[in-house]
MINUZA-239680 format. One record per residue: x, y, z of N, C-alpha, C in turn. Coordinates in steps of 0.2 Angstrom, whole numbers, padded with zeros to 4 digits, always signed. Layout:
XYZXYZXYZ
...
***
This chain:
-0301-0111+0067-0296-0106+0066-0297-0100+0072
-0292-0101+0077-0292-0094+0081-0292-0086+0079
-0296-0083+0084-0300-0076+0080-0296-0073+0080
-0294-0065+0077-0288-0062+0079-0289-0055+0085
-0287-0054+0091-0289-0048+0091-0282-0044+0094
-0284-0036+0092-0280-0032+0092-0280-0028+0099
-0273-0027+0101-0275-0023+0109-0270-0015+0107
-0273-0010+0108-0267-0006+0106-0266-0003+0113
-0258+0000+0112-0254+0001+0118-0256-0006+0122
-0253-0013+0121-0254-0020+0124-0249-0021+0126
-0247-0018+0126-0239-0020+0129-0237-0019+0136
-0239-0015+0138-0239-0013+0146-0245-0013+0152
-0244-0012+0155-0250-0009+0160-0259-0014+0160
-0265-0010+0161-0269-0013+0160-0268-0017+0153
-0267-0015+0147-0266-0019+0139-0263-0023+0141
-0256-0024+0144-0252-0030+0143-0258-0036+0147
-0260-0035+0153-0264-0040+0155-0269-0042+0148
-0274-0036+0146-0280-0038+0140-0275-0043+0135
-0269-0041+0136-0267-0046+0129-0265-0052+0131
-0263-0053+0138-0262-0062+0138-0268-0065+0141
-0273-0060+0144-0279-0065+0145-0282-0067+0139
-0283-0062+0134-0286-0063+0127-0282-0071+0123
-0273-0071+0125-0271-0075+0119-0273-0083+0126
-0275-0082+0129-0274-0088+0135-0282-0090+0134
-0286-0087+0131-0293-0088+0129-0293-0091+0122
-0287-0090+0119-0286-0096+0111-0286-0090+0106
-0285-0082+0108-0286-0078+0103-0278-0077+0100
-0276-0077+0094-0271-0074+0091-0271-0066+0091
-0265-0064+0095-0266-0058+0100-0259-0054+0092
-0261-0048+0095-0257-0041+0092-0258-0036+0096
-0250-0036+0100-0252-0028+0104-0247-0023+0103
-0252-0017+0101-0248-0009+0098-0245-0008+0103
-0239-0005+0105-0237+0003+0107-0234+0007+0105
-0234+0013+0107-0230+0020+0106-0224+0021+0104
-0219+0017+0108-0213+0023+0108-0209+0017+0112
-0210+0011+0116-0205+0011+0120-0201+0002+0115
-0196+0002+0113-0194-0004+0108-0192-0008+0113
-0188-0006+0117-0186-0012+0121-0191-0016+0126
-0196-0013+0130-0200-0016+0134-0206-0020+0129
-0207-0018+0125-0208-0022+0118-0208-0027+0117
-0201-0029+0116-0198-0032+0113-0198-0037+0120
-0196-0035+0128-0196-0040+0131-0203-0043+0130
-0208-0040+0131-0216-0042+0131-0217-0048+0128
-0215-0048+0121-0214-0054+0116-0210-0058+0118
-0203-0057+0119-0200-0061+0121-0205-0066+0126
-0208-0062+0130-0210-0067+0139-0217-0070+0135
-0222-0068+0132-0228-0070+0131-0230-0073+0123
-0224-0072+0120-0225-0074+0112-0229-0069+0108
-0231-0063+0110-0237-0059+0107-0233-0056+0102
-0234-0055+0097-0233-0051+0090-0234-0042+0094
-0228-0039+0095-0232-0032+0095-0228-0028+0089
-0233-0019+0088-0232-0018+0082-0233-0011+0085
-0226-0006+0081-0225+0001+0082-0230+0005+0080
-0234+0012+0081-0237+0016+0078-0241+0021+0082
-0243+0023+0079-0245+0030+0083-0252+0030+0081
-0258+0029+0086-0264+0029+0083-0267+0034+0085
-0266+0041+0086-0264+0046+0083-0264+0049+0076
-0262+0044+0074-0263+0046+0065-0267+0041+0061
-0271+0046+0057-0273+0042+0054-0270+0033+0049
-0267+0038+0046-0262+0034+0040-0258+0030+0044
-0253+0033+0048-0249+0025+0052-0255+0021+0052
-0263+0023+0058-0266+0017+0060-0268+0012+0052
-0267+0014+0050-0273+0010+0044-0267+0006+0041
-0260+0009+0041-0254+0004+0038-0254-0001+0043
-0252+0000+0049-0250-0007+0054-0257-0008+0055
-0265-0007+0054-0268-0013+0053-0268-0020+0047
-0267-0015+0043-0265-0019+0038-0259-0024+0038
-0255-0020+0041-0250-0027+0041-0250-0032+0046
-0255-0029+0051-0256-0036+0056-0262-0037+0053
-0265-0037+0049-0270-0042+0046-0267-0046+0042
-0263-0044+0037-0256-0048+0034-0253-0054+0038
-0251-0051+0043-0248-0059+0046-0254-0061+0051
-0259-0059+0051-0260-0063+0055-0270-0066+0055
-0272-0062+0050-0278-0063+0048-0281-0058+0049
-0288-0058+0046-0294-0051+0049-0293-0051+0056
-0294-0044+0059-0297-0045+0065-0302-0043+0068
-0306-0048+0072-0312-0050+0076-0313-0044+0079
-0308-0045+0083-0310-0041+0091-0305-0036+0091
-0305-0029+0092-0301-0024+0094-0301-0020+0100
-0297-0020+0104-0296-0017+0111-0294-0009+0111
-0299-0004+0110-0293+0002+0108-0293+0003+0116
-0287+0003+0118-0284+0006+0125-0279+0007+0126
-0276+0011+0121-0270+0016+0120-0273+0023+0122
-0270+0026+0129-0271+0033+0131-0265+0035+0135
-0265+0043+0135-0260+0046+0138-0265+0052+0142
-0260+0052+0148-0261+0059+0152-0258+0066+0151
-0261+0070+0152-0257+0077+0152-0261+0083+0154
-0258+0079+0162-0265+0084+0169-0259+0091+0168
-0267+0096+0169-0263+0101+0172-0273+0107+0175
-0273+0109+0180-0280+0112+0179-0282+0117+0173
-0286+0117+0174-0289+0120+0166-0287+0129+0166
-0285+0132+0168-0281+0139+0169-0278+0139+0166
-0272+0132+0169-0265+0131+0166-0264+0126+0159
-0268+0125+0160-0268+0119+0151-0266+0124+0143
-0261+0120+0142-0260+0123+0136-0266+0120+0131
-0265+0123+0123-0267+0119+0119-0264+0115+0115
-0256+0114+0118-0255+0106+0118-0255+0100+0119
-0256+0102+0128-0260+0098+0131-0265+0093+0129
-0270+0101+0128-0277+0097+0124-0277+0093+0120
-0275+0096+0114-0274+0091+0110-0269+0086+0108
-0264+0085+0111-0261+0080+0112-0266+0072+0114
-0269+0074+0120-0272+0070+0124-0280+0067+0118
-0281+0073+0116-0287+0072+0112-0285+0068+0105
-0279+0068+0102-0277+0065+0097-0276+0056+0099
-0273+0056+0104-0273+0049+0108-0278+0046+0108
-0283+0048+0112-0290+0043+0117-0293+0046+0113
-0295+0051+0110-0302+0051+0105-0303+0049+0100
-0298+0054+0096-0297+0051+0089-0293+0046+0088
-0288+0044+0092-0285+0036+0091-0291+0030+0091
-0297+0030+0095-0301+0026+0095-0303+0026+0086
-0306+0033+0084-0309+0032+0078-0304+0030+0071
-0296+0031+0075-0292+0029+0067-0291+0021+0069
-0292+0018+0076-0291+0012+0077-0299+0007+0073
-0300+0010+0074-0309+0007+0073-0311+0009+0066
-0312+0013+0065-0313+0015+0057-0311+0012+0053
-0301+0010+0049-0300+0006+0044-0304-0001+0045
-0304-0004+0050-0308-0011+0053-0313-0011+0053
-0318-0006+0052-0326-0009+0051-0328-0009+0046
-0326-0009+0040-0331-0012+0034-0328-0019+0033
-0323-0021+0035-0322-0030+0036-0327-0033+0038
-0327-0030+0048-0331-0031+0051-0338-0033+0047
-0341-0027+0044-0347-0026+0039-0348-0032+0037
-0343-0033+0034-0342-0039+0026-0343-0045+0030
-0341-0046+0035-0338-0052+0039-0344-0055+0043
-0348-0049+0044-0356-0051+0049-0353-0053+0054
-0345-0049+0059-0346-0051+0064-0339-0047+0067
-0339-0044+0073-0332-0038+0076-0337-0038+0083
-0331-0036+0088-0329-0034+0094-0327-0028+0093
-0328-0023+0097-0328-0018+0098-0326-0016+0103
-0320-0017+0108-0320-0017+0115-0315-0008+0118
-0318-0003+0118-0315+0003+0123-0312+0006+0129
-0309+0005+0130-0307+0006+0138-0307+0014+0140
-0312+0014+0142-0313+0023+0144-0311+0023+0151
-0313+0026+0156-0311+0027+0165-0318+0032+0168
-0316+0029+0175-0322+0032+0180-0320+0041+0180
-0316+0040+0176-0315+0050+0176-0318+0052+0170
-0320+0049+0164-0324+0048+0158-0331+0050+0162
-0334+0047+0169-0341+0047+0171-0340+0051+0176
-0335+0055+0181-0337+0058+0185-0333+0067+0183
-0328+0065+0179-0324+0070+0177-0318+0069+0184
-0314+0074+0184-0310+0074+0190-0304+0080+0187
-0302+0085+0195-0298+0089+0196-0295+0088+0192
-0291+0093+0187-0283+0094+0183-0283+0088+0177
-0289+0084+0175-0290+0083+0168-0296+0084+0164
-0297+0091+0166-0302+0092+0157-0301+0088+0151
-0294+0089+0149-0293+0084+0143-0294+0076+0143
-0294+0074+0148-0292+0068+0148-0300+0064+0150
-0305+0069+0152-0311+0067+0156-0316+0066+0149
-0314+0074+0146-0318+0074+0139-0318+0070+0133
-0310+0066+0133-0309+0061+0129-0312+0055+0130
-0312+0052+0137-0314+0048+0141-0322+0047+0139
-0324+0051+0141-0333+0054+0140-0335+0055+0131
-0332+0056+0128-0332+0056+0122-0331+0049+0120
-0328+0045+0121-0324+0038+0120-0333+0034+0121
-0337+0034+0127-0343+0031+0127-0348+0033+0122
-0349+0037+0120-0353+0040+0116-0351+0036+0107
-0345+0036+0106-0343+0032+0101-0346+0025+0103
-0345+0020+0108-0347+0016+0107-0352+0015+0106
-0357+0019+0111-0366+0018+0111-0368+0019+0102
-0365+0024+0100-0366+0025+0090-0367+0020+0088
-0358+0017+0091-0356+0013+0086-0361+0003+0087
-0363+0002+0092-0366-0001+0095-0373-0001+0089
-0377+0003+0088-0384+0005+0084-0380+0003+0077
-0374+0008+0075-0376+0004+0066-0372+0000+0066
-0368-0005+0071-0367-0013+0069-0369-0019+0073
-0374-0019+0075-0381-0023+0079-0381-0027+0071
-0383-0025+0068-0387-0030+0063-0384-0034+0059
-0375-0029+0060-0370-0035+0056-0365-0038+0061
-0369-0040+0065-0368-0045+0070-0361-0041+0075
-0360-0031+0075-0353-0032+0077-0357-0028+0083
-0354-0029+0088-0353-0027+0098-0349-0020+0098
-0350-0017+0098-0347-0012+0105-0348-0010+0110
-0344-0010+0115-0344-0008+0121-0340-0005+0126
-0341-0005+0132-0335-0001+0136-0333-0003+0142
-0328-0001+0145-0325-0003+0151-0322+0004+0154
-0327+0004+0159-0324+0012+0164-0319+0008+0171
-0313+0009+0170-0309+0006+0175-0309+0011+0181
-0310+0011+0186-0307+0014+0194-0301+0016+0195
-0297+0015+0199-0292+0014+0200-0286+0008+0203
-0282+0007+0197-0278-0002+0194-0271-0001+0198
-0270-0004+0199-0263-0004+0202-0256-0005+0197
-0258-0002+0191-0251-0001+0186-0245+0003+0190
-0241+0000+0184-0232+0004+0186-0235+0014+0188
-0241+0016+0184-0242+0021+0185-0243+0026+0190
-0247+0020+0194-0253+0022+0200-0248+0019+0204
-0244+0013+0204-0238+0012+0208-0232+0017+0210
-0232+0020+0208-0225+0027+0205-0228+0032+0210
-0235+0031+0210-0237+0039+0215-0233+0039+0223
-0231+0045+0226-0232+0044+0231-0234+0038+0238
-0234+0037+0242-0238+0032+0245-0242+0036+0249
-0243+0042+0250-0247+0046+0254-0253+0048+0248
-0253+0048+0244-0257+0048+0239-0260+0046+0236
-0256+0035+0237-0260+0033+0234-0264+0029+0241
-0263+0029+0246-0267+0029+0252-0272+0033+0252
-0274+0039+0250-0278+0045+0249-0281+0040+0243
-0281+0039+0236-0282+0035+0231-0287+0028+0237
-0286+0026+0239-0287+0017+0241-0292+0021+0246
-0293+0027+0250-0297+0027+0256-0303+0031+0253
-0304+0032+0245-0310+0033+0243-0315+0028+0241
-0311+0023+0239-0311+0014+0237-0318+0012+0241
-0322+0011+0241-0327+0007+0245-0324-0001+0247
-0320-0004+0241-0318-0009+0241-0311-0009+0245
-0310-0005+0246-0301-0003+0250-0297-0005+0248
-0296-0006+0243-0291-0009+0237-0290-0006+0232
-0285-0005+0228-0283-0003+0221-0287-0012+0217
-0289-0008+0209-0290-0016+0207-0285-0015+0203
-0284-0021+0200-0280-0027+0198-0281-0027+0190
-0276-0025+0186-0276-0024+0180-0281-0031+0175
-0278-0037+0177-0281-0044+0175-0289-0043+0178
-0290-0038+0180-0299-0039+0183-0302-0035+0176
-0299-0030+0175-0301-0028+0168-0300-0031+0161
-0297-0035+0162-0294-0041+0156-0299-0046+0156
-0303-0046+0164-0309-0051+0161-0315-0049+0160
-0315-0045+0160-0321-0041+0160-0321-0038+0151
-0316-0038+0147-0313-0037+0140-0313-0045+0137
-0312-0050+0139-0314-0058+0138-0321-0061+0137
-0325-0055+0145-0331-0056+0142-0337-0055+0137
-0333-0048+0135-0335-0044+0131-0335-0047+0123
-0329-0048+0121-0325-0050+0117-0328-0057+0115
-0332-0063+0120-0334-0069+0118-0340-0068+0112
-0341-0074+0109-0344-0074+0103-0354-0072+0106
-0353-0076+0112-0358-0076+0115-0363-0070+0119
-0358-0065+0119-0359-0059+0121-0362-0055+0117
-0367-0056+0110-0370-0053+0105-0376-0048+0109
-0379-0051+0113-0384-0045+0115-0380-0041+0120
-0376-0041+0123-0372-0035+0126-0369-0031+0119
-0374-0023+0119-0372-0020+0115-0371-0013+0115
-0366-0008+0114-0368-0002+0118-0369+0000+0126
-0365-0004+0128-0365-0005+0136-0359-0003+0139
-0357-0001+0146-0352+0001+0148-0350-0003+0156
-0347-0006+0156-0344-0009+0162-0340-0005+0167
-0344-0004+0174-0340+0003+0178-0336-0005+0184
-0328-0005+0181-0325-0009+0187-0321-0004+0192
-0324-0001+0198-0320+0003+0199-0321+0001+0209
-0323-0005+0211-0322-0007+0218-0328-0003+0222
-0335-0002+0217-0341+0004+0221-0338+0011+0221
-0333+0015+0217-0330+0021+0219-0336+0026+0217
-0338+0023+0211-0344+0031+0208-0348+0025+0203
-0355+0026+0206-0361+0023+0201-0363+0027+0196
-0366+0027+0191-0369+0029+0185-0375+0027+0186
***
């Protein structure tokens, strides 16, 4: 029986890759997002992937739609939280709902996405834990306080979480991405993101599918002694 794993925000950008590399690996995929139904709805259409509304954000929505895609579609194995939002501004100018906006998403979306799922996990003697944090997580960066703190906060959960589910066979880990060539980073300027690509050692943007396999490797069953670890894919831009 195919494992199930969950990608949230899977629908676009680096997640829409982690979701078809995951379902093209034999996993029975479920990808979150926000807000957008029709690009949604195309995604499923083109890839077959079940995706599911919610805002992880909240406690209560996240623990309803886990449930209900544990309903159609079994426990799940492996969980991808790589649902985040931006909202730069320099720290003078930051409001406080800014901050917390950003801090309800990438921090505490991790903990409402991961929390109803780990006493399964417990029970099960076996879970993937997989984070998607960023190289702004490890260096910080100009005009996102909120966004670095989350980020950086995001590892620290894993390494935890990593110590009390070692012994019930569950993984957490992380992935610090550089800079990916999403619709995001594609939208910039070209004068900026030339500026972006000439800090690159590697002199390229990477490739949303390069973090997808590096979340495949994570995610295999065979991956048990990688625990608490963090994967910096970012083309040589910043060591750790």
């Amino acid at each position: 029986m195919a494992k199930v794993a969950l990608v949230t925000g899977g629908s676009r950008g680096i997640g829409a890759a982690i979701s078809k590399t995951l379902k093209a690996e034999g996993y029975e995929v479920a990808a979150t997002y926000a807000g957008n139904d029709e690009k949604a709805a195309a995604f499923t259409e083109e890839t077959g992937i079940k995706t599911y509304k919610w805002n992880v954000g909240s406690y209560e929505d996240s623990k309803a739609g886990l449930a209900q895609v544990e309903a159609d579609l079994g426990p799940i194995d492996v969980v991808v939280a790589n649902a985040g939002i931006t909202r730069d501004a320099p720290f003078h100018k930051m409001s406080p709902e800014q901050w917390q906006e950003v801090i309800d998403t990438n921090l505490t979306g991790v903990f409402n996405t991961v929390h109803p799922l780990w006493p399964g996990m417990r029970e099960r003697k076996y879970g993937r834990v997989i984070v998607i944090s960023s190289i702004n997580g490890q260096k910080g960066q100009f005009g996102q306080v909120n966004y670095a703190a989350t980020k950086a906060g995001d590892l620290g959960i894993v390494k935890s979480l990593a110590q009390e589910g070692a012994r019930f066979g569950i993984t957490a880990n992380a992935i610090c991405p550089g800079y990916i060539g999403t619709e995001m980073v594609m939208a910039v300027p070209e004068k900026v993101r030339e500026a972006i690509i000439g800090q690159i050692p590697a002199g390229r943007l990477g490739e949303p599918e390069e973090i997808a396999r590096c979340v495949a490797f994570l995610a295999d069953e065979k991956s048990e002694f990688i625990n608490g670890s963090t994967i910096s894919a970012n083309g040589a831009q910043f060591f750790v």
